[in-house]
N, C-alpha and C positions, 0 to 999 in steps of 0.2 A: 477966297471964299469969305470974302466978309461979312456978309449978310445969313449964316450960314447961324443956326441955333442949335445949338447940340445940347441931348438930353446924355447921361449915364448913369449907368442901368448894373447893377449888380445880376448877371446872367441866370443865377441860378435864383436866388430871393424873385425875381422877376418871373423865370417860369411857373415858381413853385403859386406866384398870386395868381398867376394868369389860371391854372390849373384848378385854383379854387372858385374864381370870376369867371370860367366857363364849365366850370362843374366835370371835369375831365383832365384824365391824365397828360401833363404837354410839357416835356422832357428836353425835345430837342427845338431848335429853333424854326425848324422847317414846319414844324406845327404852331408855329405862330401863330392865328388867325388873323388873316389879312383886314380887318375891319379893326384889331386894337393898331394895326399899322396907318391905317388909315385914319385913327382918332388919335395918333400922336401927329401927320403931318397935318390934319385941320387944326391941329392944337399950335401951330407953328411950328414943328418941332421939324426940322430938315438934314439931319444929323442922329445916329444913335450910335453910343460909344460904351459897349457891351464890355464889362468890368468880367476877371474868371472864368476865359475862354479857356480852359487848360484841362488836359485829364490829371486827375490827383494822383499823387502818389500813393504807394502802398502805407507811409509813416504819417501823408496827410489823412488817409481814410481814417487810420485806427485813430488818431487824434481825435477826430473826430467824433468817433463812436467813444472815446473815452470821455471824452464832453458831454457827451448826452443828447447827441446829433447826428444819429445813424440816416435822419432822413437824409443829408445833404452828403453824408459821405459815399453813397454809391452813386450819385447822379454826375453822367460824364455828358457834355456839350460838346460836340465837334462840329 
């Protein structure tokens, strides 16, 4: 693949903008909208290398929530 252009993508910072840029809740990846897919391969972009593909732990959530980041600590991507 040499000619191959990969972008990476923090999974969850990435739904969380897309949710705001479509004015709607989009959690899992299957709510994608197929048009920001398509405006990253007109973009050249041929490659997406999804950062935090992982369900949290019970010790990553409360971390979390002790941070001051409840939003990101229930949100699971499979």
């Amino acid at each position: 693949m040499p000619r191959m252009v990969l972008i990476a993508k923090n999974s969850y910072v990435w739904l969380d903008q897309l949710s705001k840029a479509y004015q709607r809740d989009i959690r899992t990846l299957d709510q994608i909208p197929d048009e920001e897919l398509d405006r990253l391969a007109g973009s050249g972009i041929s490659g997406l290398w999804l950062i935090g593909l992982w369900e949290r732990s019970t010790a990553s959530r409360q971390m979390k929530q002790m941070m001051g980041n409840p939003m990101l600590s229930h949100r699971r991507t499979r």
